[in-house]
PyMOL commands that place a pseudoatom at each C-alpha (Angstrom):
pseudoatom trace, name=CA, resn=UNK, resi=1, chain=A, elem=C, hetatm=0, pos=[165.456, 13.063, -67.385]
pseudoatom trace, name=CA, resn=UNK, resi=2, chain=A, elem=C, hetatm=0, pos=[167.232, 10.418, -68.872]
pseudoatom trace, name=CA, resn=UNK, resi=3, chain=A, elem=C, hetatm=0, pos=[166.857, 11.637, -72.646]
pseudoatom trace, name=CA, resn=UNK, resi=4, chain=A, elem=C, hetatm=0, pos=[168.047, 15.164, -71.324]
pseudoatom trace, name=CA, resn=UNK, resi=5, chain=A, elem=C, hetatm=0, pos=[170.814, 13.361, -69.973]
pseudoatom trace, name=CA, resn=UNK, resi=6, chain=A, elem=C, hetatm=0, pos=[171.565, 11.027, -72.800]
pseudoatom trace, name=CA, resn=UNK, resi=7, chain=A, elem=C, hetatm=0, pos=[171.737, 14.134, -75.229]
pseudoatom trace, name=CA, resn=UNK, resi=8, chain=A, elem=C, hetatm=0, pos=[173.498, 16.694, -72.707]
pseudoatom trace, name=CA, resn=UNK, resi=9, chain=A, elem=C, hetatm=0, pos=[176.646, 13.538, -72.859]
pseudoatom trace, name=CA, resn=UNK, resi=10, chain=A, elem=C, hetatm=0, pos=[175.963, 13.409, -76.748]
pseudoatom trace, name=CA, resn=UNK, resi=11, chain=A, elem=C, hetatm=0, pos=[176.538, 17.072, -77.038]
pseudoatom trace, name=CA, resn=UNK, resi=12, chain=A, elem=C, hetatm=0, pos=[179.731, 17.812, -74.623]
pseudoatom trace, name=CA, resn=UNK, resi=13, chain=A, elem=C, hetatm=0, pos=[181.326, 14.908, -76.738]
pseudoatom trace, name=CA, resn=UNK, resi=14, chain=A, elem=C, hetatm=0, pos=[180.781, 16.534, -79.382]
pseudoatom trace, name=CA, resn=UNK, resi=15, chain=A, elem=C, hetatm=0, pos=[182.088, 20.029, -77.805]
pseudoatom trace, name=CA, resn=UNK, resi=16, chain=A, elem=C, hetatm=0, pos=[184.775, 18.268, -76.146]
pseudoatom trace, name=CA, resn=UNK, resi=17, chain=A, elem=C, hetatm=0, pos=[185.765, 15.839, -78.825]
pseudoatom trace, name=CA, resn=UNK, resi=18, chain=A, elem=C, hetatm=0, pos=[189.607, 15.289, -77.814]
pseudoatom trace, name=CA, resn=UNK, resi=19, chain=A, elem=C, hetatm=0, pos=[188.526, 14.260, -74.338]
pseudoatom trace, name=CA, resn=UNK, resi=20, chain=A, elem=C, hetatm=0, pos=[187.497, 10.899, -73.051]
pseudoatom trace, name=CA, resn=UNK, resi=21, chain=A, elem=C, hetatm=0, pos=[184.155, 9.544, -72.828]
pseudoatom trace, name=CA, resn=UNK, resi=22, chain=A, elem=C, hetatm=0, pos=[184.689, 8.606, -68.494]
pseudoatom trace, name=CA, resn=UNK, resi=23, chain=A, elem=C, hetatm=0, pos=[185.813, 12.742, -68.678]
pseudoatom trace, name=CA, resn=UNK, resi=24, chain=A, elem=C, hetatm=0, pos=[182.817, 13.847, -70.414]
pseudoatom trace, name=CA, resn=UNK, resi=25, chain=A, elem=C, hetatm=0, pos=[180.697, 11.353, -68.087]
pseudoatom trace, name=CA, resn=UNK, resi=26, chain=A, elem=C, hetatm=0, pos=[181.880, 12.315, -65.389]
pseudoatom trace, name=CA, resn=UNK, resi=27, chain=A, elem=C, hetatm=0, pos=[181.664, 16.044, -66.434]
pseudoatom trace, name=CA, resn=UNK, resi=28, chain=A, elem=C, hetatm=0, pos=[177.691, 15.838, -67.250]
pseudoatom trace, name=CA, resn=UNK, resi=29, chain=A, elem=C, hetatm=0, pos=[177.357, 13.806, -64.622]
pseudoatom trace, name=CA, resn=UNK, resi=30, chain=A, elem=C, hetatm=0, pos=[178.450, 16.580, -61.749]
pseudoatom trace, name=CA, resn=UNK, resi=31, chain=A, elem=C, hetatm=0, pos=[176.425, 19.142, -63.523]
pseudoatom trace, name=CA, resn=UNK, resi=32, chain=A, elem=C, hetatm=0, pos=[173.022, 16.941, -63.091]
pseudoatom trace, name=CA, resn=UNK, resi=33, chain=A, elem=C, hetatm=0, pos=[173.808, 16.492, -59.294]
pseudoatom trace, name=CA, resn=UNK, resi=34, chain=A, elem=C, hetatm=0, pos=[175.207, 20.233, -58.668]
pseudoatom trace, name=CA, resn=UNK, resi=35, chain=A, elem=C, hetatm=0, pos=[172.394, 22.053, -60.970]
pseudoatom trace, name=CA, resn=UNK, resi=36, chain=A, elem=C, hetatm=0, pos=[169.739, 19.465, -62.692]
pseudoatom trace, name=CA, resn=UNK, resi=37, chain=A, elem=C, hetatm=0, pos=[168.492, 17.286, -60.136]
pseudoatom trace, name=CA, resn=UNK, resi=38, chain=A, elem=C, hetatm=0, pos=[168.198, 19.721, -56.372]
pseudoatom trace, name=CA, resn=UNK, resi=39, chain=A, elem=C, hetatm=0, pos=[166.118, 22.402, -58.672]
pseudoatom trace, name=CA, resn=UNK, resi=40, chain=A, elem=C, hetatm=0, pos=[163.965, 19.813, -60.236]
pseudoatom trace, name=CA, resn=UNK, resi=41, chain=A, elem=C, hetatm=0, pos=[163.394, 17.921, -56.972]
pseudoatom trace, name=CA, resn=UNK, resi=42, chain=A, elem=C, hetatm=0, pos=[162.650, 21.229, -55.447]
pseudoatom trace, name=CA, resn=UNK, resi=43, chain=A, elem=C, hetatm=0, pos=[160.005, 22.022, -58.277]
pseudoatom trace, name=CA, resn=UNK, resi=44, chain=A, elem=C, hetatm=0, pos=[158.401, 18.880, -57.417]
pseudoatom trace, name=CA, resn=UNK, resi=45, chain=A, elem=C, hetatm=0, pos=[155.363, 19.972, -55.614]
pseudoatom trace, name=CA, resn=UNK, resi=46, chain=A, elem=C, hetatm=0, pos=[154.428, 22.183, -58.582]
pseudoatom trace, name=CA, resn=UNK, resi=47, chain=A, elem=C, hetatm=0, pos=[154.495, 19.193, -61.034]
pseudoatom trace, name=CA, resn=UNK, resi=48, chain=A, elem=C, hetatm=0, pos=[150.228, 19.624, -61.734]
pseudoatom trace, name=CA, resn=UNK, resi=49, chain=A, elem=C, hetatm=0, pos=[151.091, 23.578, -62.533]
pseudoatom trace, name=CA, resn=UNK, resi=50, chain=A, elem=C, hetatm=0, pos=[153.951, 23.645, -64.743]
pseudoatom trace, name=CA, resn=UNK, resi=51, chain=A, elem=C, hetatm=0, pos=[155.132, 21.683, -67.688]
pseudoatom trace, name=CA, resn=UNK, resi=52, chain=A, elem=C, hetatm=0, pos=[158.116, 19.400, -67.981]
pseudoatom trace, name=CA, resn=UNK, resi=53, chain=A, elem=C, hetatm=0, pos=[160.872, 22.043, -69.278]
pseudoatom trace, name=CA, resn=UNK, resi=54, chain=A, elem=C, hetatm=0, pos=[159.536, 24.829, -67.074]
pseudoatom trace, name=CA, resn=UNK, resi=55, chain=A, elem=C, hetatm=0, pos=[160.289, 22.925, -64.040]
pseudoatom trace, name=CA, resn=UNK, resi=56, chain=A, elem=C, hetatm=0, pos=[163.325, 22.272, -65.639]
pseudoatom trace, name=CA, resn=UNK, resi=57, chain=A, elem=C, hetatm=0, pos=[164.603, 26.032, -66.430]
pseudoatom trace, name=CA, resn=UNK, resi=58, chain=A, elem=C, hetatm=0, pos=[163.152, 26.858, -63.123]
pseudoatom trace, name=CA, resn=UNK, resi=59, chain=A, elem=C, hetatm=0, pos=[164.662, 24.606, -61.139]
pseudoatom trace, name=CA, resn=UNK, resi=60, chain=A, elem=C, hetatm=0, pos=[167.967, 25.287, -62.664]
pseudoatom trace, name=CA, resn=UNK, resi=61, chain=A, elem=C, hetatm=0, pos=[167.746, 28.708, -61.604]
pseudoatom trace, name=CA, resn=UNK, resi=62, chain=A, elem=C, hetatm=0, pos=[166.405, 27.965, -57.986]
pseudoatom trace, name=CA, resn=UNK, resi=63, chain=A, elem=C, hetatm=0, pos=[168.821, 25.277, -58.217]
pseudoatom trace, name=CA, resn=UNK, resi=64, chain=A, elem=C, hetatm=0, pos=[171.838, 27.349, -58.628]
pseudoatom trace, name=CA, resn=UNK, resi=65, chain=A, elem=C, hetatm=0, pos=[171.026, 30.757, -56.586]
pseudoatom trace, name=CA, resn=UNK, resi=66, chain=A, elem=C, hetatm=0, pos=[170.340, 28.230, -53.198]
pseudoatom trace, name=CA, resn=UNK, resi=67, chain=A, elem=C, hetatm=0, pos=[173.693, 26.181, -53.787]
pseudoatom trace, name=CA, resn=UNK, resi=68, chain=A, elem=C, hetatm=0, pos=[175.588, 29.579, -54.221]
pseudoatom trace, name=CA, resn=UNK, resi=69, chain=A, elem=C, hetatm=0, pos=[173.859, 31.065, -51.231]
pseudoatom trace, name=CA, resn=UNK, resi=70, chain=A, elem=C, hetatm=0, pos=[173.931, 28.218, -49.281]
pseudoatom trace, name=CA, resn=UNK, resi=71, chain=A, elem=C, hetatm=0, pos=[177.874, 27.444, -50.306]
pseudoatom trace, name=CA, resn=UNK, resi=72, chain=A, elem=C, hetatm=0, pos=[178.778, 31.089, -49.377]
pseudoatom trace, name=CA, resn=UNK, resi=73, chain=A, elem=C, hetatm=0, pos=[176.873, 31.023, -45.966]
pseudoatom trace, name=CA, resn=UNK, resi=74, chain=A, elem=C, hetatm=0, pos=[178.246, 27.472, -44.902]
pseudoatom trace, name=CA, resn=UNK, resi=75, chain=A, elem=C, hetatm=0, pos=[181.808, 28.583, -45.780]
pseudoatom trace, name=CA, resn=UNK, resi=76, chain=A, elem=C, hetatm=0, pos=[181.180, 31.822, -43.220]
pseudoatom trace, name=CA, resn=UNK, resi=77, chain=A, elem=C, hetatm=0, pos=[180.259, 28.659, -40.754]
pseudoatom trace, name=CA, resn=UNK, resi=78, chain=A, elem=C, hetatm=0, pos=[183.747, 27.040, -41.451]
pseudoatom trace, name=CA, resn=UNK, resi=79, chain=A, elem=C, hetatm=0, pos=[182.297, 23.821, -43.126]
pseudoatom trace, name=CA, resn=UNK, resi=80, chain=A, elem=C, hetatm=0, pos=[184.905, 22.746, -46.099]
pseudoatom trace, name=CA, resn=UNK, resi=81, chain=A, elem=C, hetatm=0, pos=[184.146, 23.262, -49.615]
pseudoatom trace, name=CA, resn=UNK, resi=82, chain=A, elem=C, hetatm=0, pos=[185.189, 19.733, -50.606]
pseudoatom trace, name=CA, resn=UNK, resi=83, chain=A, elem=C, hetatm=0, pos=[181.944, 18.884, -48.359]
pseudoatom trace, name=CA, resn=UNK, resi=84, chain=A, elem=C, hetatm=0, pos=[179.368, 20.684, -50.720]
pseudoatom trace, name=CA, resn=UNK, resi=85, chain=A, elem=C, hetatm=0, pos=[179.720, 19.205, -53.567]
pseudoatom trace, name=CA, resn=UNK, resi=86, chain=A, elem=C, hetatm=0, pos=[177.979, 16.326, -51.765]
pseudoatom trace, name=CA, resn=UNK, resi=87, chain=A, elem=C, hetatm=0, pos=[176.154, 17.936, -48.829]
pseudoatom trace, name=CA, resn=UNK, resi=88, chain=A, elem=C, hetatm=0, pos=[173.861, 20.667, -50.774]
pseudoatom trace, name=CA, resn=UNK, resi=89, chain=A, elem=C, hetatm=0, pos=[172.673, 18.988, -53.359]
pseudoatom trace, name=CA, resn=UNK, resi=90, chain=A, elem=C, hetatm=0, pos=[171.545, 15.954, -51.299]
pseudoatom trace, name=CA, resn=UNK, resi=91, chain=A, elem=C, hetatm=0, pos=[169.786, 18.390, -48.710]
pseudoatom trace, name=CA, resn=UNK, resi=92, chain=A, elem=C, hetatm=0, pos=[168.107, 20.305, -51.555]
pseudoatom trace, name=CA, resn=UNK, resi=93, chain=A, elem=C, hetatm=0, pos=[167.445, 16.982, -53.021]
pseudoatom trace, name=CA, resn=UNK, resi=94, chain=A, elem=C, hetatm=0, pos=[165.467, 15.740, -49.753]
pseudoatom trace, name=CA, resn=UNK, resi=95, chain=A, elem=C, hetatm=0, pos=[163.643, 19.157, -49.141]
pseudoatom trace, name=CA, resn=UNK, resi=96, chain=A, elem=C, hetatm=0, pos=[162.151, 18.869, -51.956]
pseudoatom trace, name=CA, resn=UNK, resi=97, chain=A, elem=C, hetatm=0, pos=[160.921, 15.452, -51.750]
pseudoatom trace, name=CA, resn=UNK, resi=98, chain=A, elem=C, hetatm=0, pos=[159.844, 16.567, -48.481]
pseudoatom trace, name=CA, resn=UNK, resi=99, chain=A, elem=C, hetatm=0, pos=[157.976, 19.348, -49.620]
pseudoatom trace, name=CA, resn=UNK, resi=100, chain=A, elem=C, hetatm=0, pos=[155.882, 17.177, -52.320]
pseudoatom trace, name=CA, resn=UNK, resi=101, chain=A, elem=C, hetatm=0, pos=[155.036, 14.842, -49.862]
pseudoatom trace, name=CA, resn=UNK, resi=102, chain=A, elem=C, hetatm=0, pos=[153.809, 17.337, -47.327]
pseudoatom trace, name=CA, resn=UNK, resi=103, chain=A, elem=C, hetatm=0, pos=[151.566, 19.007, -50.127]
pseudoatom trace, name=CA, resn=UNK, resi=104, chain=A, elem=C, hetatm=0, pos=[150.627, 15.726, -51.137]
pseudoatom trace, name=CA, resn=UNK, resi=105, chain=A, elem=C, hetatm=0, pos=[149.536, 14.900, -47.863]
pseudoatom trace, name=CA, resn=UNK, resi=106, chain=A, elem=C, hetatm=0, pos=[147.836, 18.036, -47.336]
for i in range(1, 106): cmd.bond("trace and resi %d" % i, "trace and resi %d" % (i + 1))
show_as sticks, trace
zoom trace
C-alpha cells in the first residue's frame, strides 16, 4: 500500500504541477481514507482468494457504492456531512477488520 501510495503522490504532482506538495498530500491522502483503505479493509477476509490488485479494484468499488449509500442514508437521519468524511470510513474500516477476524476465528 505504501508503493501505491508513494506513486499515486508522484503522479498528481505531476498532474497538478503548479500546486504544492502539502496540497497534493493532502489531496492523495483523503482519497486513500475516503476510497483506498474502507474497500481494502473490507476485502480483507478474502485475502487467500484474490490477488493483491483485485482486492484493490474491488474494494474501491465496494468502497465507494457503501460510502455513497451510507452518506445518502445518514443525511435522511440528519447526521452532518462534515461528520462523514471521518465517521464512514472508520466504521467501514473496523467492519472489515471485524469480519477477518470472525472468519479467522471460524
Amino acid at each position: 500500500m505504501a508503493i501505491i501510495f508513494a506513486l499515486i503522490v508522484i503522479a498528481f504532482k505531476i498532474i497538478f504541477v503548479s500546486e504544492s506538495f502539502l496540497v497534493v498530500l493532502r489531496t492523495v491522502m483523503s482519497i486513500f481514507w475516503l476510497i483506498l483503505l474502507p474497500g481494502f479493509s473490507i476485502t480483507f477476509c478474502w485475502r487467500e482468494k484474490l490477488e493483491f490488485y483485485e482486492r484493490l479494484i474491488i474494494g474501491i468499488a465496494i468502497s465507494t457504492s457503501l460510502i455513497g449509500l451510507l452518506s445518502y442514508h445518514l443525511g435522511l437521519i440528519g447526521l452532518h456531512i462534515k461528520f462523514h468524511t471521518l465517521f464512514l470510513p472508520l466504521v467501514l474500516i473496523i467492519t472489515g477488520i471485524i469480519m477477518a477476524f470472525k472468519k479467522g476465528n471460524s
